[in-house]
Chimera marker file (.cmm) of the C-alpha trace (Angstrom):
<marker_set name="trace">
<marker id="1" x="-23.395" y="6.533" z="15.356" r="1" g="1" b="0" radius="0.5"/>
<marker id="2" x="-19.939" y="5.320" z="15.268" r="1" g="1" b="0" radius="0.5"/>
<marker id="3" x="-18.436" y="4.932" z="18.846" r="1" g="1" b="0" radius="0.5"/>
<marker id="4" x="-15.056" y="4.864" z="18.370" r="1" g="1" b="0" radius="0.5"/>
<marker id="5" x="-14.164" y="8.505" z="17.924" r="1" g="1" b="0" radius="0.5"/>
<marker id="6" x="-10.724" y="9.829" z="17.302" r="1" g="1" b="0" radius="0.5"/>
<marker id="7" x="-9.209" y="13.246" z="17.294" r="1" g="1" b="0" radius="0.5"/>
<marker id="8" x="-7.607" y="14.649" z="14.415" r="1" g="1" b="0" radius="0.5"/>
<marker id="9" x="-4.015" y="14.413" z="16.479" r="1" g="1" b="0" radius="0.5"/>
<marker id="10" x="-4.845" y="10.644" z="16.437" r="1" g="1" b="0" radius="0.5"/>
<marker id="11" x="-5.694" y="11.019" z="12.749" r="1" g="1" b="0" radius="0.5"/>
<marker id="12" x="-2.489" y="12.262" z="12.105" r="1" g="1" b="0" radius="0.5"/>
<marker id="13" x="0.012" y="9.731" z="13.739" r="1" g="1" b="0" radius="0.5"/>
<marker id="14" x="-1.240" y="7.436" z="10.767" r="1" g="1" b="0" radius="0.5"/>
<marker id="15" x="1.259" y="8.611" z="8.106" r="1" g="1" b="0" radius="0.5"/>
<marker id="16" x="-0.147" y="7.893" z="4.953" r="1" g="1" b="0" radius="0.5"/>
<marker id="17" x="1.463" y="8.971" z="2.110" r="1" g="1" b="0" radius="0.5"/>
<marker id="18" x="0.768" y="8.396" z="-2.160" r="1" g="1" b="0" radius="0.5"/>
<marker id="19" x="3.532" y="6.293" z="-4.008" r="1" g="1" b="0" radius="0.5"/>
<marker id="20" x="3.957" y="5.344" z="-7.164" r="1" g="1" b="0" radius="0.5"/>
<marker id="21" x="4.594" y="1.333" z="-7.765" r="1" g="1" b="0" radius="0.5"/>
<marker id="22" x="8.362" y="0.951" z="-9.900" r="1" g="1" b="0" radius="0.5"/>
<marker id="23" x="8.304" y="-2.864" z="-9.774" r="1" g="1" b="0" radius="0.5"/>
<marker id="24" x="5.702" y="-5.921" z="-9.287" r="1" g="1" b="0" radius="0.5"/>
<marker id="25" x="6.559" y="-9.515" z="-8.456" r="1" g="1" b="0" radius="0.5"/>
<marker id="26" x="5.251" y="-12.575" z="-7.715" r="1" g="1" b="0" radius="0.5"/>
<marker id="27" x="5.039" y="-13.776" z="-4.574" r="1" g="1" b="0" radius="0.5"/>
<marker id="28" x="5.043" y="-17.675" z="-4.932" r="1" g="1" b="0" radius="0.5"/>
<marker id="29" x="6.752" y="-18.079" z="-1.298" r="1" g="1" b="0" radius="0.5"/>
<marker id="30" x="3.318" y="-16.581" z="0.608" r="1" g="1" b="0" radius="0.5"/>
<marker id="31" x="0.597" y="-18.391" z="1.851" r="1" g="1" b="0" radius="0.5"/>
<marker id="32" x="-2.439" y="-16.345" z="-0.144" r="1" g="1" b="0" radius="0.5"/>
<marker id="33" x="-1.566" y="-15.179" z="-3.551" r="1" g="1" b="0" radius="0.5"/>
<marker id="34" x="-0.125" y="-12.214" z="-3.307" r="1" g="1" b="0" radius="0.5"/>
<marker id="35" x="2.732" y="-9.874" z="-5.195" r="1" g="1" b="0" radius="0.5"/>
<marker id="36" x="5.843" y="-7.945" z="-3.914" r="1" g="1" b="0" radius="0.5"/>
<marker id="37" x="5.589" y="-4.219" z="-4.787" r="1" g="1" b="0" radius="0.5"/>
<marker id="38" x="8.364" y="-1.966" z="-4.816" r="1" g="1" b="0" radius="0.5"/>
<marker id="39" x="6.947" y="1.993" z="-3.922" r="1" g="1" b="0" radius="0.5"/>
<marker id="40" x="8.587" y="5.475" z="-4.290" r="1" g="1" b="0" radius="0.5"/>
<marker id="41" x="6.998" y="7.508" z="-1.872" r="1" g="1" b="0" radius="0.5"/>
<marker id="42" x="9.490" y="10.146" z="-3.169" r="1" g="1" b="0" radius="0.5"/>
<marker id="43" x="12.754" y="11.490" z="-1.227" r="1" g="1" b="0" radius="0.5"/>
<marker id="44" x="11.350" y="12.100" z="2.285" r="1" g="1" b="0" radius="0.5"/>
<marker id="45" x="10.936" y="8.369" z="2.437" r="1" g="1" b="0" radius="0.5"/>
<marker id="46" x="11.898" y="6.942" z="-0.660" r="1" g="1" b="0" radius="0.5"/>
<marker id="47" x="11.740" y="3.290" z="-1.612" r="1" g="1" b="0" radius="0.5"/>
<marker id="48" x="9.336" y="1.210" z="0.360" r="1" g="1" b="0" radius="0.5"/>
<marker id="49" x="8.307" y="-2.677" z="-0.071" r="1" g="1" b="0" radius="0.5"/>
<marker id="50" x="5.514" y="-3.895" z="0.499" r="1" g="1" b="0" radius="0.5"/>
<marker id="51" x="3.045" y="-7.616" z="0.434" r="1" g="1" b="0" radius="0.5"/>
<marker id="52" x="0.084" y="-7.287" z="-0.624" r="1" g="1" b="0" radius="0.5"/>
<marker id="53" x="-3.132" y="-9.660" z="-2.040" r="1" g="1" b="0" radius="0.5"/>
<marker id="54" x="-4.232" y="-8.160" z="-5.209" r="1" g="1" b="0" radius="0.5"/>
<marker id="55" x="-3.553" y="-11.265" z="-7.428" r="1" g="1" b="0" radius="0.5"/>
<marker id="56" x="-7.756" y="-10.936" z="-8.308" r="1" g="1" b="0" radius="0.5"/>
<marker id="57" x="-7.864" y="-8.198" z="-9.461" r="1" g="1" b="0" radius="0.5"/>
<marker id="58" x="-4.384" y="-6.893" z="-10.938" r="1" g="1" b="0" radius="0.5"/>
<marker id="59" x="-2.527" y="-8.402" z="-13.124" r="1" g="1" b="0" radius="0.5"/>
<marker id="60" x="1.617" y="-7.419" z="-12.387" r="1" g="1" b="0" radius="0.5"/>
<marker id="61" x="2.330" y="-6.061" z="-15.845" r="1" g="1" b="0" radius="0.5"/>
<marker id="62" x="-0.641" y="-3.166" z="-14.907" r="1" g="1" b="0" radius="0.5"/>
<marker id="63" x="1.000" y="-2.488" z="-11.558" r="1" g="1" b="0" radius="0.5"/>
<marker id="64" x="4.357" y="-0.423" z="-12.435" r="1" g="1" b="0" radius="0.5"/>
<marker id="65" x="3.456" y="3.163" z="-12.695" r="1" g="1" b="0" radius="0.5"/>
<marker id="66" x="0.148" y="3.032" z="-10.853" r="1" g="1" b="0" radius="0.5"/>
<marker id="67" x="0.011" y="5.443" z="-7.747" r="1" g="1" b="0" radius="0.5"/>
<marker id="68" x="-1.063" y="4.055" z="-4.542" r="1" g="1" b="0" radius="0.5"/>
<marker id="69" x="-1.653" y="4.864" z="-0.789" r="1" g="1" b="0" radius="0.5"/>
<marker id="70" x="0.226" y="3.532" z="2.088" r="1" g="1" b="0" radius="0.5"/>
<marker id="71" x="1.278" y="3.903" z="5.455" r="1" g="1" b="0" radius="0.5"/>
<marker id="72" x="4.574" y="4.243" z="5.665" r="1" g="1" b="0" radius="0.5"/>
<marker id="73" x="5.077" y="4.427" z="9.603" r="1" g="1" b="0" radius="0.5"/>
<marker id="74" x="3.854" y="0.617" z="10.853" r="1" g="1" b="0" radius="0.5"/>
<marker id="75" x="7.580" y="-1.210" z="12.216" r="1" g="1" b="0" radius="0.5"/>
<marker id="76" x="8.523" y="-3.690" z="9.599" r="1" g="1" b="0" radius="0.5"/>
<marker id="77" x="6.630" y="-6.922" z="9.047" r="1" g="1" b="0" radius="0.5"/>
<marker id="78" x="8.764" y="-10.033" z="8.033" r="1" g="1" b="0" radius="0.5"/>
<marker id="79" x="5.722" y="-12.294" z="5.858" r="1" g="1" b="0" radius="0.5"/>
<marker id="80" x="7.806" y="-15.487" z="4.442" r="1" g="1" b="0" radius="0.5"/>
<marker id="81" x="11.531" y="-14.358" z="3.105" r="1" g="1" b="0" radius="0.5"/>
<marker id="82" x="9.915" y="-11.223" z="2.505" r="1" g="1" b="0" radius="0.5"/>
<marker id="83" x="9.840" y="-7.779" z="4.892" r="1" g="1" b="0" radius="0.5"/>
<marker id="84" x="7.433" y="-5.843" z="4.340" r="1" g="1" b="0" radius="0.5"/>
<marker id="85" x="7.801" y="-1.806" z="4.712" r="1" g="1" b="0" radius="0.5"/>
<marker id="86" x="4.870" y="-0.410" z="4.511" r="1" g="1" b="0" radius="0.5"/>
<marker id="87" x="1.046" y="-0.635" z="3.761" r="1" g="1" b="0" radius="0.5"/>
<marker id="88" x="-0.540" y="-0.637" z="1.081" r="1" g="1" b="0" radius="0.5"/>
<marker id="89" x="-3.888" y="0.488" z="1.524" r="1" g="1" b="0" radius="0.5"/>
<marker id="90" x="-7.124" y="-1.206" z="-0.292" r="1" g="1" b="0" radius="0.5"/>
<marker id="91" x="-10.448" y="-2.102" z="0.190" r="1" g="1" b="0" radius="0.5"/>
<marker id="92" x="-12.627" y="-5.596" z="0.220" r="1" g="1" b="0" radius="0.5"/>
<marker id="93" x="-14.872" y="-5.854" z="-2.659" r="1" g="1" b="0" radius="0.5"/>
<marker id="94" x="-18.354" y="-7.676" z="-2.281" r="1" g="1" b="0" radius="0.5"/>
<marker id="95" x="-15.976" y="-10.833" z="-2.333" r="1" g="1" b="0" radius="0.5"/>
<marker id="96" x="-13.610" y="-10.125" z="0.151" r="1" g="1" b="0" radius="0.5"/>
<marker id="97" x="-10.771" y="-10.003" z="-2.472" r="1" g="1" b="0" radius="0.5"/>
<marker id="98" x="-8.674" y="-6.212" z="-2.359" r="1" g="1" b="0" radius="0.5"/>
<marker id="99" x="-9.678" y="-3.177" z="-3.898" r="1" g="1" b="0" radius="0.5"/>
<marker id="100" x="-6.450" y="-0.914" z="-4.055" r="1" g="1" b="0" radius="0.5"/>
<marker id="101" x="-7.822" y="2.299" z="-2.616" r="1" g="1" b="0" radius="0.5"/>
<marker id="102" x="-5.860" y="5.261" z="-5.473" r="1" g="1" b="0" radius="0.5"/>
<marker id="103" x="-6.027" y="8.782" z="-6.578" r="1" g="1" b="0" radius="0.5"/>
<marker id="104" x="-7.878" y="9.787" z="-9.492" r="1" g="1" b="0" radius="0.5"/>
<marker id="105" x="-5.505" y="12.849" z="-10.456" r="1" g="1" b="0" radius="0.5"/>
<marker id="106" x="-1.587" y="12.332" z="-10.224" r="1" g="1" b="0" radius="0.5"/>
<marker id="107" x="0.305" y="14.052" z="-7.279" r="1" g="1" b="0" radius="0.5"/>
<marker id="108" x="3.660" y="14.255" z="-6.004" r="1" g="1" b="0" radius="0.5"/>
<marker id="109" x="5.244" y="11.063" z="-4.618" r="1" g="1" b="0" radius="0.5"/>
<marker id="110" x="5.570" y="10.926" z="-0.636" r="1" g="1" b="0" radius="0.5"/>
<marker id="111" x="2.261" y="13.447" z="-0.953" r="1" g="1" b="0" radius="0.5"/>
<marker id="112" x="0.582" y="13.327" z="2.683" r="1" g="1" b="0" radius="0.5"/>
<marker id="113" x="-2.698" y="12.554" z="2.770" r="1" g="1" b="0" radius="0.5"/>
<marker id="114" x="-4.751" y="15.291" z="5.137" r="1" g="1" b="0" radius="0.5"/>
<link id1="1" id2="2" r="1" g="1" b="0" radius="0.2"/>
<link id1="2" id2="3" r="1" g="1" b="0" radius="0.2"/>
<link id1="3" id2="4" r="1" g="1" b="0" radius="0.2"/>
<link id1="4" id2="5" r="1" g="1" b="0" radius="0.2"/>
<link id1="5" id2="6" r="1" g="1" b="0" radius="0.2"/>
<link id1="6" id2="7" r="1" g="1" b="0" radius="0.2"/>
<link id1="7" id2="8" r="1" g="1" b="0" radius="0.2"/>
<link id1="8" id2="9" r="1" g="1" b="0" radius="0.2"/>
<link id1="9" id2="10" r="1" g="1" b="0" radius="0.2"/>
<link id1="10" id2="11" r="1" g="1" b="0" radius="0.2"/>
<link id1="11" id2="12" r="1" g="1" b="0" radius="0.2"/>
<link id1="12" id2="13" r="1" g="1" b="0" radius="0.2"/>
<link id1="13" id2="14" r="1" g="1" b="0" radius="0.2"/>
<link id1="14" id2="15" r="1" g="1" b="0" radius="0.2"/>
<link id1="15" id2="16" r="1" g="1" b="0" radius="0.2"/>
<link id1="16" id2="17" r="1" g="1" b="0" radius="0.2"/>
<link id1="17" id2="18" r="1" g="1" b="0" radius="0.2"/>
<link id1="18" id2="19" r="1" g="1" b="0" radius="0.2"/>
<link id1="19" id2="20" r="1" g="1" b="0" radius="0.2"/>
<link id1="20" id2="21" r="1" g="1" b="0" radius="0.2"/>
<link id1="21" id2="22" r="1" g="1" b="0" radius="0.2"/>
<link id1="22" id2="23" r="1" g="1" b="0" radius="0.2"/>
<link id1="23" id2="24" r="1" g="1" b="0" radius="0.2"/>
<link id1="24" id2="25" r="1" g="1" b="0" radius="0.2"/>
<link id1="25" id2="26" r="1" g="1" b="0" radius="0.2"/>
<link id1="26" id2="27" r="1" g="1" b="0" radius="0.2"/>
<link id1="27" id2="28" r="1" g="1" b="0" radius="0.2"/>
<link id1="28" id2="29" r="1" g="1" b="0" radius="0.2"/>
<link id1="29" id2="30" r="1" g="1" b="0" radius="0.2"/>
<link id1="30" id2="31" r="1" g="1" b="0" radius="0.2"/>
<link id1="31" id2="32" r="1" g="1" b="0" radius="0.2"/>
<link id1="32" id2="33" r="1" g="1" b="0" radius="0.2"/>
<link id1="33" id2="34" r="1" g="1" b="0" radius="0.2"/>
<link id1="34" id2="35" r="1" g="1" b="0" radius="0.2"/>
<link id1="35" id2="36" r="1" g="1" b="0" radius="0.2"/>
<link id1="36" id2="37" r="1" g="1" b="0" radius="0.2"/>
<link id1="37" id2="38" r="1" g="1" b="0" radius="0.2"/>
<link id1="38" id2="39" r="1" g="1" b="0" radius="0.2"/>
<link id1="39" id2="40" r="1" g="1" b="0" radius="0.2"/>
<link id1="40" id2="41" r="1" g="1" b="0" radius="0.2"/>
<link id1="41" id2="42" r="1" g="1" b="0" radius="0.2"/>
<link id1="42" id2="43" r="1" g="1" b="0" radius="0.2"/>
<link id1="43" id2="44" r="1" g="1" b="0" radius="0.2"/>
<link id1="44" id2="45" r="1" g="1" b="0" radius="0.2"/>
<link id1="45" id2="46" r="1" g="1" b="0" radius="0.2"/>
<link id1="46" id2="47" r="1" g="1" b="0" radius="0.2"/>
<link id1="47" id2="48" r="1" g="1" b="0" radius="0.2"/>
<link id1="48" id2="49" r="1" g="1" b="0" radius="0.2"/>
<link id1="49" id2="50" r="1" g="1" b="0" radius="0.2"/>
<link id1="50" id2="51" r="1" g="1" b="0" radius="0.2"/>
<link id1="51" id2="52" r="1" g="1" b="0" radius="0.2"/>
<link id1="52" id2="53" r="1" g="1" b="0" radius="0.2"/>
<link id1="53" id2="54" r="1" g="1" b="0" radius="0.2"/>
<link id1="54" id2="55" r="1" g="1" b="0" radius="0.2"/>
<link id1="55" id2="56" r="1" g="1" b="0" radius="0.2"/>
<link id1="56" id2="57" r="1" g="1" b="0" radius="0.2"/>
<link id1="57" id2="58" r="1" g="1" b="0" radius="0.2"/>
<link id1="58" id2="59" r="1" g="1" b="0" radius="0.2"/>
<link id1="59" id2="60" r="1" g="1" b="0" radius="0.2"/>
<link id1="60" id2="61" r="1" g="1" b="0" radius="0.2"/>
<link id1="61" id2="62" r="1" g="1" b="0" radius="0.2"/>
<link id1="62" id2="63" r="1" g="1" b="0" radius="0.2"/>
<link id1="63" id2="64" r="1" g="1" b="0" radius="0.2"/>
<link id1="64" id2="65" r="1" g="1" b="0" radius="0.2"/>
<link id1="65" id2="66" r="1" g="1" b="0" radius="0.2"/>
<link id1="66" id2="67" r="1" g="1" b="0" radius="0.2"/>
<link id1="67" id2="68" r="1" g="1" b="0" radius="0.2"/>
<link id1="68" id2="69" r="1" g="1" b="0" radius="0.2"/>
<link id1="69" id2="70" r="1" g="1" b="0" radius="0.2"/>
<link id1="70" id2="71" r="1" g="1" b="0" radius="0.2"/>
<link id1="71" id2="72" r="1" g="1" b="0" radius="0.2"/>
<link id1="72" id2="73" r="1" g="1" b="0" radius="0.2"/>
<link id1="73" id2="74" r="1" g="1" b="0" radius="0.2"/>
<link id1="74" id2="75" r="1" g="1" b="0" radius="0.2"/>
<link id1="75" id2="76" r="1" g="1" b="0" radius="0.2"/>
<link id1="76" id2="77" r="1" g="1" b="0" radius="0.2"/>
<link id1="77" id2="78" r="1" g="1" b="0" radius="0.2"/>
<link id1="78" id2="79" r="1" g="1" b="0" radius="0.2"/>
<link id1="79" id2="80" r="1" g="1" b="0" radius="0.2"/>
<link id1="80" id2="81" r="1" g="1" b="0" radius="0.2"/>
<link id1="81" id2="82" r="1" g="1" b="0" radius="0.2"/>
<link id1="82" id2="83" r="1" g="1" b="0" radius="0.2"/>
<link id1="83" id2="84" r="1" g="1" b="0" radius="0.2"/>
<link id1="84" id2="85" r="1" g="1" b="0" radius="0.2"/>
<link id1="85" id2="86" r="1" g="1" b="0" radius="0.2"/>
<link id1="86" id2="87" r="1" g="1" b="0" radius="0.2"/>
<link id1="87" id2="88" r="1" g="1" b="0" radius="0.2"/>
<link id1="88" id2="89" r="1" g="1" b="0" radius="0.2"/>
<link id1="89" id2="90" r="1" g="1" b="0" radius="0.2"/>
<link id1="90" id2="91" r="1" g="1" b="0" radius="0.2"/>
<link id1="91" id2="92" r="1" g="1" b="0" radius="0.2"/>
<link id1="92" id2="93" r="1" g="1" b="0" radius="0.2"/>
<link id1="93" id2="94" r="1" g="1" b="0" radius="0.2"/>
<link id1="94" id2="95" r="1" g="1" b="0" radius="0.2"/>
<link id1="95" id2="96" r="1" g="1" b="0" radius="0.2"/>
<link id1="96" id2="97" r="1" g="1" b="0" radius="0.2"/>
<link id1="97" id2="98" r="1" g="1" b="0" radius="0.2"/>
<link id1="98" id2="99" r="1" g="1" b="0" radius="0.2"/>
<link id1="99" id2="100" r="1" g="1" b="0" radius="0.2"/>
<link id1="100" id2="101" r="1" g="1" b="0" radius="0.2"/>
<link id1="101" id2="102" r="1" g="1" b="0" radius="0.2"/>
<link id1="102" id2="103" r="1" g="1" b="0" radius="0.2"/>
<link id1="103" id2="104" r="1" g="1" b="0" radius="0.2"/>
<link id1="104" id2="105" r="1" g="1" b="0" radius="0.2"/>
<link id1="105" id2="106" r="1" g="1" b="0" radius="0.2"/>
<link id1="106" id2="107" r="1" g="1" b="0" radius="0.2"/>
<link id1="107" id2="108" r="1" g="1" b="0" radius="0.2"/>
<link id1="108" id2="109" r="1" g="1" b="0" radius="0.2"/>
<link id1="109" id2="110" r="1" g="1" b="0" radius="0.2"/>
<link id1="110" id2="111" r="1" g="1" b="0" radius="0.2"/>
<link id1="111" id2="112" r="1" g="1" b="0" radius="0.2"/>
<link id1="112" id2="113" r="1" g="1" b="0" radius="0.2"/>
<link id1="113" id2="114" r="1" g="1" b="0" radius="0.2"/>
</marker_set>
């Protein structure tokens, strides 16, 4: 049984919202391989960018276009000569190396997840 039990209030300060990527880069400045993403999480938020480690298993021309889950109320996060936005949510594979976490049906940018 898990321990560490939340209510849904708590739940809810985590703003997560679905974006869809406009631009990938790479990220030759960070320590781990990793890309800079551009997101629009549509115009609530609009454009958010964002680090993240997915060099394994993405290559950057199949990242513009893709939607993708983040949380888009963490303060900024300077990594290198980059600042980072937001996160973008994934998963570790059996590896360790990231898993974006998606949506298998297309939805409205800055969508809230619930």
């Amino acid at each position: 049984m898990l321990e560490n039990l939340i209510s849904y209030d708590d739940f809810m300060k985590v703003d997560v919202r679905v974006g869809t990527i406009v631009e990938a880069l790479d990220f030759p400045e960070a320590r781990k391989p990793a890309y800079k993403l551009t997101i629009d999480f549509g115009p609530e938020i609009g454009l958010r960018k964002s680090s993240v480690q997915i060099t394994k298993h993405y290559k950057l021309s199949e990242l513009a276009g893709r939607q993708v889950l983040g949380v888009v109320n963490f303060p900024k996060k300077q990594i290198g000569p980059f600042m980072s936005e937001c996160l973008t949510l994934g998963a570790p594979d059996s590896e360790g190396a990231v898993v974006l976490l998606n949506i298998d049906k297309p939805v409205p940018n800055g969508a809230r997840m619930f």
